[in-house]
mmCIF file of the N, C-alpha and C atoms, coordinates in Angstrom:
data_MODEL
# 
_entry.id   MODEL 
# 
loop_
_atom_site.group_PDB 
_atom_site.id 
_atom_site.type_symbol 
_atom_site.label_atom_id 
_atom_site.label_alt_id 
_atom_site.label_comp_id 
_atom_site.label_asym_id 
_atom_site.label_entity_id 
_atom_site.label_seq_id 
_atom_site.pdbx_PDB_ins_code 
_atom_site.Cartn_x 
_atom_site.Cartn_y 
_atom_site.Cartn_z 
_atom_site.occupancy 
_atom_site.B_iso_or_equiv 
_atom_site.pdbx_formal_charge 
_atom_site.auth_seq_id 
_atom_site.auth_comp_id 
_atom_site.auth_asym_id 
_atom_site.auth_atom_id 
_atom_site.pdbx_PDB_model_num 
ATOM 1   N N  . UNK A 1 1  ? 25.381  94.876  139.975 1.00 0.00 ? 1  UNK A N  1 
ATOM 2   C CA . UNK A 1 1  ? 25.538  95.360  141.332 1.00 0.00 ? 1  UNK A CA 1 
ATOM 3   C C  . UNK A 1 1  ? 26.212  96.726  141.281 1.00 0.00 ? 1  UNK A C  1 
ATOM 4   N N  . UNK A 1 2  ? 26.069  97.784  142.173 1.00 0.00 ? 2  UNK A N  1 
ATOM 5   C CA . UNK A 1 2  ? 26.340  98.888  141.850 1.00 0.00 ? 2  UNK A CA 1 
ATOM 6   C C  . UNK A 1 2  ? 26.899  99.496  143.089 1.00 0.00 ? 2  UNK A C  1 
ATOM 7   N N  . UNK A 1 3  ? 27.719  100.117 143.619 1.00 0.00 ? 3  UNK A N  1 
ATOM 8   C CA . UNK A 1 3  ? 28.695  100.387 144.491 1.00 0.00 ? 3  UNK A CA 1 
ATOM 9   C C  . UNK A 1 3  ? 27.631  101.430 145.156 1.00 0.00 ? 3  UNK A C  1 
ATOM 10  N N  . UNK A 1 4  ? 27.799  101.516 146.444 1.00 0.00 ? 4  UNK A N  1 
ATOM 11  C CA . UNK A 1 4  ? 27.348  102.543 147.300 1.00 0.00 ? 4  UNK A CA 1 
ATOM 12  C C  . UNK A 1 4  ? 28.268  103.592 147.529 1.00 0.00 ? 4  UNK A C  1 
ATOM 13  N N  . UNK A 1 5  ? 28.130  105.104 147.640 1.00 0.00 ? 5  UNK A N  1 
ATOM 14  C CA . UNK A 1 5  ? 29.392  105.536 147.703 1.00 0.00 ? 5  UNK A CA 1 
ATOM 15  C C  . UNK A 1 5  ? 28.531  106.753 148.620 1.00 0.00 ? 5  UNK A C  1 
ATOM 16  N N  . UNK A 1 6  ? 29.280  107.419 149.327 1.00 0.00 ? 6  UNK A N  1 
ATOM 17  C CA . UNK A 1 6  ? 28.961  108.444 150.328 1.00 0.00 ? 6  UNK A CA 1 
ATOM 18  C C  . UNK A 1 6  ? 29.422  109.635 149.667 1.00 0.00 ? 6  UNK A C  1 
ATOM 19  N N  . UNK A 1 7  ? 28.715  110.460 149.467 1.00 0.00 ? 7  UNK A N  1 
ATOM 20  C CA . UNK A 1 7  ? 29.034  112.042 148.496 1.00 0.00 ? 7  UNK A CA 1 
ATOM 21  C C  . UNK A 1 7  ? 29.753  111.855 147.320 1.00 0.00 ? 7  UNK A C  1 
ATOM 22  N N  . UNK A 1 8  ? 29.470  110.506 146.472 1.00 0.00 ? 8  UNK A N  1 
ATOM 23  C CA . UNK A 1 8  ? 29.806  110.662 145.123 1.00 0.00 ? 8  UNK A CA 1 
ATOM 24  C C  . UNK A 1 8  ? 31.664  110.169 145.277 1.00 0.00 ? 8  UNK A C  1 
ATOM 25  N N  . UNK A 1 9  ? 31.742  109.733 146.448 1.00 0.00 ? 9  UNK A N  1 
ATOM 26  C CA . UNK A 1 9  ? 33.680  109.214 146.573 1.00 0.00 ? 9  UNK A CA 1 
ATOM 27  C C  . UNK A 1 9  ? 33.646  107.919 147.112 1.00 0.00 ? 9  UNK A C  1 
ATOM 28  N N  . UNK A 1 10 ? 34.341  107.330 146.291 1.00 0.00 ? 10 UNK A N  1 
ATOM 29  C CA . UNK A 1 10 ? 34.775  105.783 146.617 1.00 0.00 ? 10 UNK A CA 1 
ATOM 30  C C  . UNK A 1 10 ? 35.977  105.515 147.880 1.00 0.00 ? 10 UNK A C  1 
ATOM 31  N N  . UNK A 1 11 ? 35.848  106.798 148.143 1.00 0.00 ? 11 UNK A N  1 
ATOM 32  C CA . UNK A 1 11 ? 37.445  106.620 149.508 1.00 0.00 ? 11 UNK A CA 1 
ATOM 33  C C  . UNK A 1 11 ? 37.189  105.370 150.599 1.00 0.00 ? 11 UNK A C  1 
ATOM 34  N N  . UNK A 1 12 ? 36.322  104.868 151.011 1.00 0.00 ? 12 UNK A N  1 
ATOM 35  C CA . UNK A 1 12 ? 35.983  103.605 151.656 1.00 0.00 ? 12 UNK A CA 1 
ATOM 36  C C  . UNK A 1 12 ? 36.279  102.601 150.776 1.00 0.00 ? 12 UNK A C  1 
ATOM 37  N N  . UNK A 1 13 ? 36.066  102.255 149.940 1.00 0.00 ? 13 UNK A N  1 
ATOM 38  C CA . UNK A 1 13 ? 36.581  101.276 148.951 1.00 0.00 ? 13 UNK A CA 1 
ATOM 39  C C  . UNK A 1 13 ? 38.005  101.134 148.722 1.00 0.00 ? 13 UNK A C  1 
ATOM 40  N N  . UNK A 1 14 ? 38.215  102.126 148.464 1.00 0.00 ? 14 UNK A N  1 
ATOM 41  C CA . UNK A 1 14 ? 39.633  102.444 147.801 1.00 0.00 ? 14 UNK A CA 1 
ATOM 42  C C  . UNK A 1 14 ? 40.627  101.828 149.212 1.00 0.00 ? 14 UNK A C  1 
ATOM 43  N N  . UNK A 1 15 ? 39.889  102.288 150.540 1.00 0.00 ? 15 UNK A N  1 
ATOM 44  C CA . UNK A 1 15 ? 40.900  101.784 151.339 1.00 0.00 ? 15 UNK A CA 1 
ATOM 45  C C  . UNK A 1 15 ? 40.505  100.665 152.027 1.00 0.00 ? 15 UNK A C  1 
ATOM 46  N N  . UNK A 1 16 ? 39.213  99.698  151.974 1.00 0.00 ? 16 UNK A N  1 
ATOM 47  C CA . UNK A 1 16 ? 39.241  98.468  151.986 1.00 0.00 ? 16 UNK A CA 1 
ATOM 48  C C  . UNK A 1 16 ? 40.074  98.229  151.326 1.00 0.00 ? 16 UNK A C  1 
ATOM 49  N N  . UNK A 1 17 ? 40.298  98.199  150.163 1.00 0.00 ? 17 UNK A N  1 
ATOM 50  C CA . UNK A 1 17 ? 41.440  97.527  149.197 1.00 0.00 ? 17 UNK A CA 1 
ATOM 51  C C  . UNK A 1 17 ? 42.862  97.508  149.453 1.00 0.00 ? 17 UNK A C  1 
ATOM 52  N N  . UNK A 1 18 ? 43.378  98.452  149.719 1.00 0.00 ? 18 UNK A N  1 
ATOM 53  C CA . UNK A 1 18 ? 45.118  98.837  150.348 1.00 0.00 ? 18 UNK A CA 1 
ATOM 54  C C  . UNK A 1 18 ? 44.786  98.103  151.256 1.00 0.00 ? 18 UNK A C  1 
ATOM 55  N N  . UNK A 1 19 ? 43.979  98.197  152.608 1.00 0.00 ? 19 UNK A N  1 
ATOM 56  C CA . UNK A 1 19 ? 44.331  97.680  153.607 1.00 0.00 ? 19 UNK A CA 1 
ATOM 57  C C  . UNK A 1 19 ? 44.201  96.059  153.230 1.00 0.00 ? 19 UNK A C  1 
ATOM 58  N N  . UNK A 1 20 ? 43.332  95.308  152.966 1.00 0.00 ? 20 UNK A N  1 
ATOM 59  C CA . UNK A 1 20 ? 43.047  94.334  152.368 1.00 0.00 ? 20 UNK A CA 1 
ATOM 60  C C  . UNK A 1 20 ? 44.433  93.390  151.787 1.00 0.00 ? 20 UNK A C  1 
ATOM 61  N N  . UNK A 1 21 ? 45.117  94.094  150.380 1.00 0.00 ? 21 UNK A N  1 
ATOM 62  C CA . UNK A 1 21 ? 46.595  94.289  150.046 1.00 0.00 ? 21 UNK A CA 1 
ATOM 63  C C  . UNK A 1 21 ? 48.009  93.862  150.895 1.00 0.00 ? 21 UNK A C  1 
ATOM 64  N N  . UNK A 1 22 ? 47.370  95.226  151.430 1.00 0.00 ? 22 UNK A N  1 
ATOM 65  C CA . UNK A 1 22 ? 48.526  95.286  153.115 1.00 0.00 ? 22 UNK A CA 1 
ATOM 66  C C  . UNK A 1 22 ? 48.494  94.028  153.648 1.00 0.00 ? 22 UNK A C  1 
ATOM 67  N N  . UNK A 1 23 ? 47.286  93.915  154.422 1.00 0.00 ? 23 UNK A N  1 
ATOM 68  C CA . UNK A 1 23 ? 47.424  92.148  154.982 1.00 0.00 ? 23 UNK A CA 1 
ATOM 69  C C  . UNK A 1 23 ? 47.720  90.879  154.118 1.00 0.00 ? 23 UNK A C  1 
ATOM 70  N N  . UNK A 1 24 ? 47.530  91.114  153.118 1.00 0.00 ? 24 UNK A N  1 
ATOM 71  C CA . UNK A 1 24 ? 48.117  90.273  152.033 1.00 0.00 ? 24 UNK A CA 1 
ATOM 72  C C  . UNK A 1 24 ? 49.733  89.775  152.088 1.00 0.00 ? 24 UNK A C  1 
ATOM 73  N N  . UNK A 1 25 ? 50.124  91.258  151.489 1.00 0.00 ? 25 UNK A N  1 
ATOM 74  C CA . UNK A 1 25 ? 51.487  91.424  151.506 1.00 0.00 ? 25 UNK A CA 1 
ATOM 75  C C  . UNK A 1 25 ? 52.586  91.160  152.780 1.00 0.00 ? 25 UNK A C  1 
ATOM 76  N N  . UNK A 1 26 ? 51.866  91.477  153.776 1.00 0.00 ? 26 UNK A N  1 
ATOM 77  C CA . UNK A 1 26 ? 52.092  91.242  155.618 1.00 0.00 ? 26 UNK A CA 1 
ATOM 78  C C  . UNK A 1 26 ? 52.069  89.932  155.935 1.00 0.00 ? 26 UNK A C  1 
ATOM 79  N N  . UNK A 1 27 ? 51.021  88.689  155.214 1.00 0.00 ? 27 UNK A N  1 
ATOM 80  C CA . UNK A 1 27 ? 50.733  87.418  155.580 1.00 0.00 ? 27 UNK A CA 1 
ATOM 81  C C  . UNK A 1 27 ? 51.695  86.872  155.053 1.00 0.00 ? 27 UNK A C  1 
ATOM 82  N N  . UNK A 1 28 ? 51.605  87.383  153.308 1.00 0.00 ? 28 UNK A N  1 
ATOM 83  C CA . UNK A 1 28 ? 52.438  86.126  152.506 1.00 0.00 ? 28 UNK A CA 1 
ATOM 84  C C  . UNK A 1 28 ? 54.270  86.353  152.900 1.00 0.00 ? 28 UNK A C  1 
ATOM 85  N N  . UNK A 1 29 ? 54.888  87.205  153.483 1.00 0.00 ? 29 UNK A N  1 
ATOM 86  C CA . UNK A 1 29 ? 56.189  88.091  153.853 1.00 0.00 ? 29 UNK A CA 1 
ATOM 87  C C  . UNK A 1 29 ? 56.099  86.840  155.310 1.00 0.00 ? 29 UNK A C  1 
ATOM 88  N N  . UNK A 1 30 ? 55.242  86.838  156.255 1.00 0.00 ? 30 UNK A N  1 
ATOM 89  C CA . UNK A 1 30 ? 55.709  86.249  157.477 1.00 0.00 ? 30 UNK A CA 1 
ATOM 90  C C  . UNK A 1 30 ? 55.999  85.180  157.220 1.00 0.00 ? 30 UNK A C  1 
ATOM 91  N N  . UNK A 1 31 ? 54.229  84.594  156.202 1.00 0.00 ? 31 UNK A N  1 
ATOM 92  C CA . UNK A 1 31 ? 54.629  82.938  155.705 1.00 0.00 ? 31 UNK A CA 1 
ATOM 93  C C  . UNK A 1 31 ? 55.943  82.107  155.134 1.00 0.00 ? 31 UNK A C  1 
ATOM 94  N N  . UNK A 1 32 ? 56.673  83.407  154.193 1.00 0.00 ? 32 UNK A N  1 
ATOM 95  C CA . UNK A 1 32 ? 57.885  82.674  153.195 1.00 0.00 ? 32 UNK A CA 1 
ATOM 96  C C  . UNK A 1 32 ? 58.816  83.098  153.691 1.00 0.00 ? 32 UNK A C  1 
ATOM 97  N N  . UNK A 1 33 ? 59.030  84.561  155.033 1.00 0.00 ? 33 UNK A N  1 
ATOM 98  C CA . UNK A 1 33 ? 60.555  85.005  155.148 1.00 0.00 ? 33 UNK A CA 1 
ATOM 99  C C  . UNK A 1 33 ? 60.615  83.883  156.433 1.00 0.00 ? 33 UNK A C  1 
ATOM 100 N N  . UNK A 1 34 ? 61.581  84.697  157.335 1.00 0.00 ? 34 UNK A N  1 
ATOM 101 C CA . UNK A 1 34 ? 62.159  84.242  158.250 1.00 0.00 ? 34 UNK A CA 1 
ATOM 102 C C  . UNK A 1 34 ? 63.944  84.137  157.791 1.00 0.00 ? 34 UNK A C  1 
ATOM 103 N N  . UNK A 1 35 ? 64.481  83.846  159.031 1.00 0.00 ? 35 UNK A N  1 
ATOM 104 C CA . UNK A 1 35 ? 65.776  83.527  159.234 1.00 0.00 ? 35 UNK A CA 1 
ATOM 105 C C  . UNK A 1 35 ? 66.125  82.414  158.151 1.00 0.00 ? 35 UNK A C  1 
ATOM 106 N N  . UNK A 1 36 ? 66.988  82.850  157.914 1.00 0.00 ? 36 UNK A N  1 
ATOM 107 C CA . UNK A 1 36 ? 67.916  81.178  156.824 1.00 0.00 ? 36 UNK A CA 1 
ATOM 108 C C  . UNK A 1 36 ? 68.394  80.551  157.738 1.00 0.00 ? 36 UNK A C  1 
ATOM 109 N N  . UNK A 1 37 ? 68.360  79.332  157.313 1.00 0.00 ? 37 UNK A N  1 
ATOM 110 C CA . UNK A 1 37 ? 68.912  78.039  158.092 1.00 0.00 ? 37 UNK A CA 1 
ATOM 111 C C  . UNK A 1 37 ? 70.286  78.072  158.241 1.00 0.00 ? 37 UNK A C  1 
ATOM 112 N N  . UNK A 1 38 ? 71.073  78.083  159.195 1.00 0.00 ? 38 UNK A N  1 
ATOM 113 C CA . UNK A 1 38 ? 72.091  78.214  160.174 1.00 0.00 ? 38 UNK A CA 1 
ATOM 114 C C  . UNK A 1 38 ? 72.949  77.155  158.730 1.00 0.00 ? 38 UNK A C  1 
ATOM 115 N N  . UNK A 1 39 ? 73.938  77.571  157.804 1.00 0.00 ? 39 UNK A N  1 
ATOM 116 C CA . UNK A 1 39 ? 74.898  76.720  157.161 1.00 0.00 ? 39 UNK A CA 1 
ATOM 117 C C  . UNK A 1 39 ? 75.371  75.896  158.159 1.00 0.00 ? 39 UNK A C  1 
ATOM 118 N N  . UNK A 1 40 ? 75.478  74.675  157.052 1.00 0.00 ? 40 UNK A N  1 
ATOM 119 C CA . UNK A 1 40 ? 76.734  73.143  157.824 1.00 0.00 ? 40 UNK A CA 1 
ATOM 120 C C  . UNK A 1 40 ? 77.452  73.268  158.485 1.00 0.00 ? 40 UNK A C  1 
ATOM 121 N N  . UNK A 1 41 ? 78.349  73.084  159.193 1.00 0.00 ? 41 UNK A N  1 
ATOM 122 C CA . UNK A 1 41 ? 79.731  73.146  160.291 1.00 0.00 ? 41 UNK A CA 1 
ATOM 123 C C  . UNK A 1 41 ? 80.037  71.769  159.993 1.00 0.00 ? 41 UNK A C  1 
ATOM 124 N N  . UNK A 1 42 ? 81.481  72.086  160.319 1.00 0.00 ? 42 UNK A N  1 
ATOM 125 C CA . UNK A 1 42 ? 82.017  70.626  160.306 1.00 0.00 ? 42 UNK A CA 1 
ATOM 126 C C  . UNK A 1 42 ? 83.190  70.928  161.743 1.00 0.00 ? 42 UNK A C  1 
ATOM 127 N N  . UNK A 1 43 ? 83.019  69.946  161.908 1.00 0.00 ? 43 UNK A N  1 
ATOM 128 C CA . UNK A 1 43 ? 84.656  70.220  163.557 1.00 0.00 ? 43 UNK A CA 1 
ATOM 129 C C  . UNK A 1 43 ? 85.814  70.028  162.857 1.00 0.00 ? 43 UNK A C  1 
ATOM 130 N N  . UNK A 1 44 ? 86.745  70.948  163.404 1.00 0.00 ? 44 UNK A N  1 
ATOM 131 C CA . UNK A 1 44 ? 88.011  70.959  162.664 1.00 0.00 ? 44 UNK A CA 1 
ATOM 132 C C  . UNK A 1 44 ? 88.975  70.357  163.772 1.00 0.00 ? 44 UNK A C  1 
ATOM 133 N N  . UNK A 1 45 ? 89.781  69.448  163.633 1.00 0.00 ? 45 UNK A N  1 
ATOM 134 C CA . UNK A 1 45 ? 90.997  69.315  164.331 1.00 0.00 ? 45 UNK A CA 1 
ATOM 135 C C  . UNK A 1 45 ? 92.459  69.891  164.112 1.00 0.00 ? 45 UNK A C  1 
ATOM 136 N N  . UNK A 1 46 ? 93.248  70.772  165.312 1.00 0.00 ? 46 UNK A N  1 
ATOM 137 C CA . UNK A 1 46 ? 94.054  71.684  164.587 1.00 0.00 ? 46 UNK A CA 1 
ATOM 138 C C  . UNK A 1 46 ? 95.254  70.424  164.732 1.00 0.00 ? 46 UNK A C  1 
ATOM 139 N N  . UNK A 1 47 ? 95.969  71.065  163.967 1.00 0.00 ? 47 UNK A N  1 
ATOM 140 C CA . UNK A 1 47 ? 97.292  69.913  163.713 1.00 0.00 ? 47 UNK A CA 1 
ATOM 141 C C  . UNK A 1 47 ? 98.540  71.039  163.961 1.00 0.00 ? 47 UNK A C  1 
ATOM 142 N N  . UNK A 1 48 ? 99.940  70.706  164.020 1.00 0.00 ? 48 UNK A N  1 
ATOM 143 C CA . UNK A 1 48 ? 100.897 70.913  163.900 1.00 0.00 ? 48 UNK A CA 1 
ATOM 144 C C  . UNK A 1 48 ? 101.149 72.387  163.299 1.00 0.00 ? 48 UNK A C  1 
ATOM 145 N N  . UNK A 1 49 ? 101.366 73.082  163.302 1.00 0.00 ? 49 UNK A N  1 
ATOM 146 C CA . UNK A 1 49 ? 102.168 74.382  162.211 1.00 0.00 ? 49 UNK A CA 1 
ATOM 147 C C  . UNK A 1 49 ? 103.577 74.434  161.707 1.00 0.00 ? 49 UNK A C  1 
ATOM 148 N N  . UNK A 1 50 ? 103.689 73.741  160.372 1.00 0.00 ? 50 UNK A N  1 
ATOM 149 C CA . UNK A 1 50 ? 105.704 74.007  160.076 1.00 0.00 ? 50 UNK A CA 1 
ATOM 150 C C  . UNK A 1 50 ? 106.048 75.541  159.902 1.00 0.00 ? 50 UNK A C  1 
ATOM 151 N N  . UNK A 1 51 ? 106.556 76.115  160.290 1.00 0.00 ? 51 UNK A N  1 
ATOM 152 C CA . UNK A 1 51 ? 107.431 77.117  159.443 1.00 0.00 ? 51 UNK A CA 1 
ATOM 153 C C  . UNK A 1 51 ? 108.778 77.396  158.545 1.00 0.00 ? 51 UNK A C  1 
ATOM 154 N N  . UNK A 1 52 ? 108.929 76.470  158.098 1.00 0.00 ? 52 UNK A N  1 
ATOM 155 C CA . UNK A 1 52 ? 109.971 76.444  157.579 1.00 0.00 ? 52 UNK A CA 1 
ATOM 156 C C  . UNK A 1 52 ? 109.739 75.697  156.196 1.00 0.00 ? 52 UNK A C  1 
ATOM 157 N N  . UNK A 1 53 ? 110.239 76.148  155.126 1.00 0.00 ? 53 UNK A N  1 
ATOM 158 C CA . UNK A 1 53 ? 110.108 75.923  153.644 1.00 0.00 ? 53 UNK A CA 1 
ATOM 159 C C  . UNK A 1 53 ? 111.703 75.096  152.999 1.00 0.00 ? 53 UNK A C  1 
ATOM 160 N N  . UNK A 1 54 ? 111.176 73.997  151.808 1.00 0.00 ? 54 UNK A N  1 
ATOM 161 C CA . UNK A 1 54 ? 112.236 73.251  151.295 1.00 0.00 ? 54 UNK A CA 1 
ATOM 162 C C  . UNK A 1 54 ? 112.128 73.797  150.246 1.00 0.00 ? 54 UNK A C  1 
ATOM 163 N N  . UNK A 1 55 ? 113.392 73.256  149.273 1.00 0.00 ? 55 UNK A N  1 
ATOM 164 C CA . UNK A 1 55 ? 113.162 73.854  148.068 1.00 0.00 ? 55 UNK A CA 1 
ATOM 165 C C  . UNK A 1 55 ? 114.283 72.829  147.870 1.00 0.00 ? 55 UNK A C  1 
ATOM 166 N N  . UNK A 1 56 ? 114.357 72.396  146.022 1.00 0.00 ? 56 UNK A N  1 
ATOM 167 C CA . UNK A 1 56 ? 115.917 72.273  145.970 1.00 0.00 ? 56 UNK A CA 1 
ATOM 168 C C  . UNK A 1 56 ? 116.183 72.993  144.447 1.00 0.00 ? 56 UNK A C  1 
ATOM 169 N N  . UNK A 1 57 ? 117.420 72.879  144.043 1.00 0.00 ? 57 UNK A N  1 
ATOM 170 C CA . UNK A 1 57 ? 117.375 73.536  142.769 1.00 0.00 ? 57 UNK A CA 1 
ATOM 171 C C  . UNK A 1 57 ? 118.202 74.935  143.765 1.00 0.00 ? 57 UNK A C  1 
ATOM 172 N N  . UNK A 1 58 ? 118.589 76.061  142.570 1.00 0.00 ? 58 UNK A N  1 
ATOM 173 C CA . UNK A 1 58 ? 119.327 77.261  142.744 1.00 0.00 ? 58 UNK A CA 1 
ATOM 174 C C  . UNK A 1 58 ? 117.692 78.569  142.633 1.00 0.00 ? 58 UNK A C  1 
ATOM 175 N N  . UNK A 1 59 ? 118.142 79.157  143.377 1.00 0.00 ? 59 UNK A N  1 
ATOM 176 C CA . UNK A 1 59 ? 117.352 80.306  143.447 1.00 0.00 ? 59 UNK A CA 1 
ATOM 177 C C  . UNK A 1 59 ? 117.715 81.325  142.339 1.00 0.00 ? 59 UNK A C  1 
ATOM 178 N N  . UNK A 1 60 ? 116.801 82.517  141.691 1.00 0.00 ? 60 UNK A N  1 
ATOM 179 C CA . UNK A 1 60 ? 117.548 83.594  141.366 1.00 0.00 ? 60 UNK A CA 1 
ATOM 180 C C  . UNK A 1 60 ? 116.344 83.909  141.039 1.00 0.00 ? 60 UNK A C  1 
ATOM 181 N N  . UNK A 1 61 ? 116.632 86.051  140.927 1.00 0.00 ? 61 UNK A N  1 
ATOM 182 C CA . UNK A 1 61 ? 115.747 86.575  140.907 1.00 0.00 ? 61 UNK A CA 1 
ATOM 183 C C  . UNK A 1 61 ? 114.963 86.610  139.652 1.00 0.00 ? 61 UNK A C  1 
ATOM 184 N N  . UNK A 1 62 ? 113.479 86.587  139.467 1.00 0.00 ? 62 UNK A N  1 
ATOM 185 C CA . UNK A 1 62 ? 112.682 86.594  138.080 1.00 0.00 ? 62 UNK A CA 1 
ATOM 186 C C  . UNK A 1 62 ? 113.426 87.674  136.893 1.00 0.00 ? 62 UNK A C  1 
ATOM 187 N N  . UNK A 1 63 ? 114.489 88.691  137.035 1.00 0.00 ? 63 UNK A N  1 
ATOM 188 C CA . UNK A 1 63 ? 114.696 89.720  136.414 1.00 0.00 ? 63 UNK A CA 1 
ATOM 189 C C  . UNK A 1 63 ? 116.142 88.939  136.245 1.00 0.00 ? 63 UNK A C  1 
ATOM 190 N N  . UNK A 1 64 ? 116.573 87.879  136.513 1.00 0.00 ? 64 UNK A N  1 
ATOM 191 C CA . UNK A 1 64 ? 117.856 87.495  136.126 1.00 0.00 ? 64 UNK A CA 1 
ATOM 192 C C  . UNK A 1 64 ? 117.884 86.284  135.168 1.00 0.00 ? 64 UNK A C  1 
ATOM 193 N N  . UNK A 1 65 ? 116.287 85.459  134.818 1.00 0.00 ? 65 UNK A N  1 
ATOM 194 C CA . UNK A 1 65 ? 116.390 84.216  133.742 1.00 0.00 ? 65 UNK A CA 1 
ATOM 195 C C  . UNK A 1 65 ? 116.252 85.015  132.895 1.00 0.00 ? 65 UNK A C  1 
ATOM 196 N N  . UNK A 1 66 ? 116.709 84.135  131.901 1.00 0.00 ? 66 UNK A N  1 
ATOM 197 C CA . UNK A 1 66 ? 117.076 84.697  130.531 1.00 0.00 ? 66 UNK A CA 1 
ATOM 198 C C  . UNK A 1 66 ? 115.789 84.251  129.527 1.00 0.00 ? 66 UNK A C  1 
ATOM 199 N N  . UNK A 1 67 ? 114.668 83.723  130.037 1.00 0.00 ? 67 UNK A N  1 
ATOM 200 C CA . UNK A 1 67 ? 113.367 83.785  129.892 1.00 0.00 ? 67 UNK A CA 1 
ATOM 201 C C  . UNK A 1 67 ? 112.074 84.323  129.405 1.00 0.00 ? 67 UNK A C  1 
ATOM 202 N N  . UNK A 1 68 ? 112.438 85.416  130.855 1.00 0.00 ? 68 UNK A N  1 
ATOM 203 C CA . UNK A 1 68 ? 111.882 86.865  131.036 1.00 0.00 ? 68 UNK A CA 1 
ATOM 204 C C  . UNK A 1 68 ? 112.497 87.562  129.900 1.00 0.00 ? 68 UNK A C  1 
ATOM 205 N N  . UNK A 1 69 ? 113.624 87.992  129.949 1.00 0.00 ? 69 UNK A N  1 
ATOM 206 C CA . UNK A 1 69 ? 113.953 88.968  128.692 1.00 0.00 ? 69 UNK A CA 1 
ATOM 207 C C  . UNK A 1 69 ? 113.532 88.753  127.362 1.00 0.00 ? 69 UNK A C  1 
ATOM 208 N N  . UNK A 1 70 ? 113.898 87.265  127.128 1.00 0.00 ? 70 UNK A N  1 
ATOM 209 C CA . UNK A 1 70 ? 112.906 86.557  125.789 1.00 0.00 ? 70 UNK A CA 1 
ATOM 210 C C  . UNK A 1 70 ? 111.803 86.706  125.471 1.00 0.00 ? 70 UNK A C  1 
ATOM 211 N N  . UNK A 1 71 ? 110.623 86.519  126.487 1.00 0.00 ? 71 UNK A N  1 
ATOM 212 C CA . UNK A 1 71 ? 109.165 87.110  126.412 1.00 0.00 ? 71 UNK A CA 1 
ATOM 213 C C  . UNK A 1 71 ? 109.041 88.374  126.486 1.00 0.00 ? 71 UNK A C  1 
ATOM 214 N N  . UNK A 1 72 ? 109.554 89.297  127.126 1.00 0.00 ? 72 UNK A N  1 
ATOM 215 C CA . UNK A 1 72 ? 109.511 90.560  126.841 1.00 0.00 ? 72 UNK A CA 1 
ATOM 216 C C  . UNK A 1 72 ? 109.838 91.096  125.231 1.00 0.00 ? 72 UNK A C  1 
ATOM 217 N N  . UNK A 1 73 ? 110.779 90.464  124.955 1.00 0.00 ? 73 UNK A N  1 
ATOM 218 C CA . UNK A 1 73 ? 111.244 90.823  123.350 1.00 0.00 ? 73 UNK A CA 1 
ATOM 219 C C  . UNK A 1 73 ? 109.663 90.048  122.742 1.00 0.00 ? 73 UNK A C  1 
ATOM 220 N N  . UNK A 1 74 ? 109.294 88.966  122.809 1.00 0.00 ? 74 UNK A N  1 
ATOM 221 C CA . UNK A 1 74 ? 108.105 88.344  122.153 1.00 0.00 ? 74 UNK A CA 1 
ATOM 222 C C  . UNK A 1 74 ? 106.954 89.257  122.515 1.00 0.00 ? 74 UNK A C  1 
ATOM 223 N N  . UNK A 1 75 ? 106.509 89.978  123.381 1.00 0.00 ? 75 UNK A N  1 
ATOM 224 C CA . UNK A 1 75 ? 105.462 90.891  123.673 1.00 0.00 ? 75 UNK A CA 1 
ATOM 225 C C  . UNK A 1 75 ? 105.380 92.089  123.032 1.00 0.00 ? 75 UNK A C  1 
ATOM 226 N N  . UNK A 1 76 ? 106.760 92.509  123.354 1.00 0.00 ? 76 UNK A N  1 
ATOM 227 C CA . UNK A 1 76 ? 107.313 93.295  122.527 1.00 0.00 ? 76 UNK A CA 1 
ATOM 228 C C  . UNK A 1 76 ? 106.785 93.930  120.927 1.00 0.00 ? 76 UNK A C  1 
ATOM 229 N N  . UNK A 1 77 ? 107.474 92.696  120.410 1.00 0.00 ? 77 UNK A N  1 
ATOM 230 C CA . UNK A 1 77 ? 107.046 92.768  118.461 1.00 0.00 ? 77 UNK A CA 1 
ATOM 231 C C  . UNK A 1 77 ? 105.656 92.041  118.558 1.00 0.00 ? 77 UNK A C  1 
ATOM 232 N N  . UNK A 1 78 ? 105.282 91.555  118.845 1.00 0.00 ? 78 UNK A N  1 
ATOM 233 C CA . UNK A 1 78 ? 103.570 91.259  118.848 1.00 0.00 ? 78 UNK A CA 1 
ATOM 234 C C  . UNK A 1 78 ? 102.988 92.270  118.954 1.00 0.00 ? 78 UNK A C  1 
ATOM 235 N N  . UNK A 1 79 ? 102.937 93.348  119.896 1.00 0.00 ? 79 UNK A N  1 
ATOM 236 C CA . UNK A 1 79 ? 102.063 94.567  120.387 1.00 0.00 ? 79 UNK A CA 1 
ATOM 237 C C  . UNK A 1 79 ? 102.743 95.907  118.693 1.00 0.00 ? 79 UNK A C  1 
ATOM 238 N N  . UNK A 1 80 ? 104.331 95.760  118.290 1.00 0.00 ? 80 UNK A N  1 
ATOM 239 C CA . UNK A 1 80 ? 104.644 96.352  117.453 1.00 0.00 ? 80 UNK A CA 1 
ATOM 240 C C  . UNK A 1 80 ? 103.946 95.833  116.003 1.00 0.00 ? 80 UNK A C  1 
ATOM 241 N N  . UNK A 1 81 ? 103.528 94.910  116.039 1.00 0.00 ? 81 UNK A N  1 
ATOM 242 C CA . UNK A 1 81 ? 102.585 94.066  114.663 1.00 0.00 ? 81 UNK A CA 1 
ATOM 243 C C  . UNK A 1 81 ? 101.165 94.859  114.835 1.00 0.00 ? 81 UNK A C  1 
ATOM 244 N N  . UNK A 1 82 ? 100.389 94.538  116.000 1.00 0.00 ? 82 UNK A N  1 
ATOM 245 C CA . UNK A 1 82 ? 99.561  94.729  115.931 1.00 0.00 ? 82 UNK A CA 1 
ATOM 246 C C  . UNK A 1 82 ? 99.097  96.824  115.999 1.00 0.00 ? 82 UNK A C  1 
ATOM 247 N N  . UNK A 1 83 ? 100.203 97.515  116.035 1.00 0.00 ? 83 UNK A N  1 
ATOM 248 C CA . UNK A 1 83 ? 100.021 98.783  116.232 1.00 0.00 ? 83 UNK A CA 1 
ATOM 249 C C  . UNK A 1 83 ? 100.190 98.932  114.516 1.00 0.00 ? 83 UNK A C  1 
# 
């Protein structure tokens, strides 16, 4: 079978085909998109608000256990080993 062509150019062909494509691409896009399904909800019931915090034990600041200074000395000569 052998193509008909008007002055030796396939430009009718060429744009059956895009357009052809196009509706393709246009059909299969309406068929699979759309909106996503609205996520779960659940009802929340509000409760009470405390503001106020317990604790027991003595407070003191992170720069005052004697801890901190220890690991710092351990970070310390580790990073001096590895230099």
């Amino acid at each position: 079978m052998t193509q008909t062509t008007i002055r030796g150019s396939t430009r009718g062909v060429r744009m059956a085909a895009a357009v052809s494509l196009a509706l393709a691409v246009a059909a299969t896009t309406v068929a699979c998109g759309g909106a996503a399904p609205a996520p779960p909800t659940a009802r929340v019931q509000r409760g009470s608000v405390s503001t106020q915090v317990s604790a027991s034990g003595a407070l003191a600041a992170a720069a005052d256990l004697p801890t901190w200074q220890g690991t710092a000395k351990i970070v310390a000569a580790v990073i001096e080993r590895l230099t």
